[in-house]
C-alpha positions in Angstrom: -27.7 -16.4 20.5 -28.0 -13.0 19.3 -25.0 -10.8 19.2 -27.2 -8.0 21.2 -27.7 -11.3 23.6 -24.1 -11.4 25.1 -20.6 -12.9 24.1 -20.5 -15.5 20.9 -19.0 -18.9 22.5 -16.0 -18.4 20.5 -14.3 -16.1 19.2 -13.1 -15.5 15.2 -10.3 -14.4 13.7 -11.0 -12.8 10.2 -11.0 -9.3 8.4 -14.2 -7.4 7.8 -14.3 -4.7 4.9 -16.7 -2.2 6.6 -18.5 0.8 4.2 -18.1 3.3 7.1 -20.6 5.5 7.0 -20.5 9.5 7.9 -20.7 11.1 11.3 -19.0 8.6 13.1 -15.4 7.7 14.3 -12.9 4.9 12.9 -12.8 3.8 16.5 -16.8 4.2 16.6 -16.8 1.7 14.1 -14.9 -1.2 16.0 -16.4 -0.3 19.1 -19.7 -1.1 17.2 -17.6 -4.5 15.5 -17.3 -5.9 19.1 -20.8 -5.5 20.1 -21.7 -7.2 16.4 -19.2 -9.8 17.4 -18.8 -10.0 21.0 -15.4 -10.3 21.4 -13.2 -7.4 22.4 -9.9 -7.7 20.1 -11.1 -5.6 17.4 -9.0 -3.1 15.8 -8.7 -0.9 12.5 -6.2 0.0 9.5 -6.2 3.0 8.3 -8.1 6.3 10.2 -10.7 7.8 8.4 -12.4 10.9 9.2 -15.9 11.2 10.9 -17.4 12.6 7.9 -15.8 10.3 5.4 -16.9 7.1 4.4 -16.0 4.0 2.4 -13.9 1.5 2.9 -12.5 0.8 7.2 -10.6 -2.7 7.3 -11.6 -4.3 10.6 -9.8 -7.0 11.8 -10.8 -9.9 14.2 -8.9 -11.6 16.9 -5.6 -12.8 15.4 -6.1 -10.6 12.4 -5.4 -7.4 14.8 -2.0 -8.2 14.2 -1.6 -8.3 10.9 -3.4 -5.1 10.8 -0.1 -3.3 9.9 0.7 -4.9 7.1 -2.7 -3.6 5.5 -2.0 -0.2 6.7 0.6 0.7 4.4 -1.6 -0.1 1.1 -2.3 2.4 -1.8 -5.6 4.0 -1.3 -8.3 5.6 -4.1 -10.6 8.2 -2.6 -13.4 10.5 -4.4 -15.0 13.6 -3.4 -15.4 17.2 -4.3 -13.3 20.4 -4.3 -15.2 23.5 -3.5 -12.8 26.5 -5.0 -13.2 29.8 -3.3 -13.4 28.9 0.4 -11.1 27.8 3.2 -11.6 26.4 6.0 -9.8 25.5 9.2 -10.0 21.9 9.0 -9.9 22.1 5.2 -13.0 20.4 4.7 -16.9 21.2 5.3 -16.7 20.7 9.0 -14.2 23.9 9.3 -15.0 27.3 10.2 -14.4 30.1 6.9 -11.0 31.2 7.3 -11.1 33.1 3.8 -13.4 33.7 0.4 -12.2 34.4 -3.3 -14.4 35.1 -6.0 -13.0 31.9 -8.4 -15.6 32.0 -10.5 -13.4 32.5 -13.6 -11.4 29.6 -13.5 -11.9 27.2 -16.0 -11.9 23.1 -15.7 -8.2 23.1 -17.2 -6.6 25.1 -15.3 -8.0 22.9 -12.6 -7.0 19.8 -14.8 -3.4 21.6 -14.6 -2.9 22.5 -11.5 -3.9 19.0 -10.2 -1.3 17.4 -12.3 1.1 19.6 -10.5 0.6 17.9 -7.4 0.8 14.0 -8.7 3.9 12.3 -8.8 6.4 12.3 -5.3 5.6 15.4 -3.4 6.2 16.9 -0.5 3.0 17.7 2.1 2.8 19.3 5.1 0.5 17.3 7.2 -2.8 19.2 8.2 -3.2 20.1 12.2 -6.6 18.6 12.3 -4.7 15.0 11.5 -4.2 11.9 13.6 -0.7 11.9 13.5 1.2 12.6 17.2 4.0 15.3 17.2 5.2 15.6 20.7 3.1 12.2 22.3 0.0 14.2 21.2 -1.9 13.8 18.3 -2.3 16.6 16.0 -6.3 17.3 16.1 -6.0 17.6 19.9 -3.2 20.3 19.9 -5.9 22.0 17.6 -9.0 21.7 19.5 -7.0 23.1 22.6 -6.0 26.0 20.0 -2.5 25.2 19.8 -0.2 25.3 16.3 2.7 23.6 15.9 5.3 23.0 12.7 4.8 20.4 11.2 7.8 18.9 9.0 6.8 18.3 5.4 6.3 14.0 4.6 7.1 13.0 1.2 4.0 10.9 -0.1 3.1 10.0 -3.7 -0.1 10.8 -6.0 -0.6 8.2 -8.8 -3.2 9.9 -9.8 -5.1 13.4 -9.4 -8.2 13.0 -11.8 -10.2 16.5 -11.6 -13.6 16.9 -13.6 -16.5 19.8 -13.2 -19.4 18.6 -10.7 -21.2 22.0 -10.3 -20.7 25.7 -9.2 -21.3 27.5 -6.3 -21.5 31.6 -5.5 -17.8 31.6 -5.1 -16.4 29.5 -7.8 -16.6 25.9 -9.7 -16.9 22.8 -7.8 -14.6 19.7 -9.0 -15.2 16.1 -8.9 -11.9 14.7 -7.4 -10.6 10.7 -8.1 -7.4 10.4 -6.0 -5.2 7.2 -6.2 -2.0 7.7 -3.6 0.1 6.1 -1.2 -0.9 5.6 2.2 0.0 9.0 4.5 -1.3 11.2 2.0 -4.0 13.9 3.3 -6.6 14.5 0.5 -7.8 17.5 2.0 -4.5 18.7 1.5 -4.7 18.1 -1.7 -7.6 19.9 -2.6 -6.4 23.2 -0.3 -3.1 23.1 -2.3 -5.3 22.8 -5.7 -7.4 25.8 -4.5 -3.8 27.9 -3.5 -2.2 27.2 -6.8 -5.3 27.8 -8.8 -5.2 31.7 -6.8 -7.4 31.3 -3.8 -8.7 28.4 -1.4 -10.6 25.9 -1.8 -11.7 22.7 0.9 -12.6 19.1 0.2 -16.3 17.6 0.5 -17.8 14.4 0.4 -14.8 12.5 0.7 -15.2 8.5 0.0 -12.3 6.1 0.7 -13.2 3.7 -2.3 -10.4 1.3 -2.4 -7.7 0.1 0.1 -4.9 -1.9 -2.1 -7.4 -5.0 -3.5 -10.0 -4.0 -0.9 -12.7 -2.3 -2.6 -16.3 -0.4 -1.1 -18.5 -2.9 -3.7 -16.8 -5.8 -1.9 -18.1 -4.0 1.6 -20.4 -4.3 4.1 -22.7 -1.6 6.1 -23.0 -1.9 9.5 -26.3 -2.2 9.6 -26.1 -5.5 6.7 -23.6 -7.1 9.4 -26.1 -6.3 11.6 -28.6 -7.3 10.7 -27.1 -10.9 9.5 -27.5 -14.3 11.1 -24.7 -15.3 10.0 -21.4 -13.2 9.8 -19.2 -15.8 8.0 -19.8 -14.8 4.8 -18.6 -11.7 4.9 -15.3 -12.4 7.3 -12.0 -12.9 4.9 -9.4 -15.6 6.7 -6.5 -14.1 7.5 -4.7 -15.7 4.5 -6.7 -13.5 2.5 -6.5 -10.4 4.7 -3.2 -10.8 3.7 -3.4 -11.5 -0.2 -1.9 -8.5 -0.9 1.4 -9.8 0.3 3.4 -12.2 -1.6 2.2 -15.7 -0.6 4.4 -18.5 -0.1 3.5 -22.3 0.0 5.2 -24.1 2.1 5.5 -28.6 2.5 4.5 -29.8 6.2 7.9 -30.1 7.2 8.9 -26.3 7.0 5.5 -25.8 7.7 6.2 -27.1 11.1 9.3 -24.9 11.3 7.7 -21.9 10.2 5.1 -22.7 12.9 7.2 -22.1 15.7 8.4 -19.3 14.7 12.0 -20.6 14.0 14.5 -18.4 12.3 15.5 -20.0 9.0 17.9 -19.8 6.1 17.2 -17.3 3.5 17.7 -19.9 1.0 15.0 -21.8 2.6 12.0 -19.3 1.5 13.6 -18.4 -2.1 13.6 -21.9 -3.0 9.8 -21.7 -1.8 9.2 -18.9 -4.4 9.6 -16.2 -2.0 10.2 -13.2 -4.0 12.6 -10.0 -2.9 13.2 -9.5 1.1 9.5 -10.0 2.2 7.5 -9.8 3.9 5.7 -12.9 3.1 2.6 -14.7 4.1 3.5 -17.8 4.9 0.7 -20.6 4.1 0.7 -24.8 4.2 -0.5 -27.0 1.3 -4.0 -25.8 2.8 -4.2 -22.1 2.2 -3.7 -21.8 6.1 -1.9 -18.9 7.5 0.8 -20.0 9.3 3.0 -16.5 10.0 4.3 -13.1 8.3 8.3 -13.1 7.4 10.6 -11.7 6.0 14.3 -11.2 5.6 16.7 -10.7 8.9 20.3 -9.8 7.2 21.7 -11.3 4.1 21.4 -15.1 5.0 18.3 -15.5 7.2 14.5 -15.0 6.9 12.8 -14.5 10.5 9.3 -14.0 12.0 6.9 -10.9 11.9 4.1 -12.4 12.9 3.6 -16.1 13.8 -0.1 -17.3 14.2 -1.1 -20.0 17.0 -1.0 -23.1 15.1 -4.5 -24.8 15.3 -5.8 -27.1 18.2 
């Protein structure tokens, strides 16, 4: 049966590494997921915007709740600065708030100013964003034409490569390659690159390339999942959704332990290998996930997440 036919028989639990493509939602893209599937516990980690692309982590049945341990993960983004405009949204989608003639400035003081704004920094998230102040998400308030204050979030910037990619009538336009911690607005970024450099700039062409060890050439287009007959191949167990979390091995008789979800001695999981105060993915002599822990208090390790054990 066709996923366009109706309902698969069964449903799977797994993580798919989506390339999203522009001009469409995060939440577009799983509604599309549970068509491709046909099964409705779909969800996402990690918003990105309609006109950014690159890598969405979708995950499948049980996976949807291990979605927030993937949400957290360093990401690596491209795209381009254009110096000399600003926008209301801060990207191209924005209506002109300002102009400067920024023709003059060179690719160093670019090179400069961006290395200003890497390391632990303070930003001031952007009122076109997803996060809810109030019970109401940001980019609402906006659309209605309300402002409010927003409280500055530390985030961090690895990395804030900036080379030359072209010019345009009001100034040069920079090639942007962004590693940061997760939280961090890039189109903040490139607005606070444009104020420091002496005018405005916005962000274009933004590209999500990495999230933690999930990377776009590992990804698949909608279309390719499509257009598959079989979607296996491209679905990652949840053991490795989860390989970015220390992984612990565990014998069948704390396997069985771990499988109910029982609260255990500390002792128990450093013995295992468990390193620092979790979490952990928990797997058997198999590879199998069995649960998410991590440490509850000084003496005990206890249950994030606990899978149903298999039939």
């Amino acid at each position: 049966m066709s996923p366009k036919d109706g309902p698969i028989d069964v449903a799977v639990d797994g993580l798919v590494v989506i390339d999203k493509p522009p001009g469409c939602t995060s939440h577009d893209v799983v509604a599309r997921c549970r068509r491709i599937f046909g099964q409705r516990k779909v969800g996402h980690a990690g918003t990105l915007d309609p006109d950014a692309t690159g890598v969405l982590l979708v995950g499948l049945g049980q996976v949807t709740r291990l979605l927030r341990f993937l949400s957290g993960l360093p990401k690596r983004y491209t795209g381009e600065v254009v110096l000399g405009i600003a926008t209301s949204t801060l990207d191209a989608a924005g209506d002109v708030t300002g102009t400067w003639d920024m023709r003059s400035v060179a690719l160093q003081a670019a090179q400069s100013a961006a290395a200003k704004l890497t390391g632990h920094i303070e930003q001031v998230p952007p009122m076109v964003s997803a996060l809810k102040i109030g019970g109401r998400r940001l980019h609402e308030l906006a659309r209605a034409g309300v402002e409010v204050d927003r409280p500055a979030r530390p985030v961090t910037v690895w990395r804030f490569d900036v080379e030359g990619a072209g010019t345009t009538a009001t100034g040069p336009v920079l090639a942007i390659d962004v590693e940061c911690s997760s939280g961090t607005y890039v189109r903040s970024l490139a607005a606070d690159l444009g104020a420091l450099l002496g005018g405005g700039a916005y962000l274009r062409r933004l590209r999500r390339e990495a999230v933690g060890e999930f990377t776009v050439e590992q990804a698949v287009t909608l279309e390719e999942l499509e257009g598959a007959v079989s979607k296996s191949h491209v679905l990652l167990t949840p053991a490795q959704a989860l390989r970015g979390l220390p992984q612990v091995v565990v014998g069948r008789g704390l396997a069985a332990v771990v499988g109910y979800g029982q609260v255990v001695g500390l002792d128990v999981f450093s013995q295992a290998g468990a390193p620092g105060t979790g979490p952990w993915a928990v797997v058997d002599e198999d590879g199998t996930l069995l649960a998410v822990y991590e440490a509850h208090g000084p003496l005990r390790a206890k249950p994030a997440v606990v899978l149903p054990r298999p039939r």
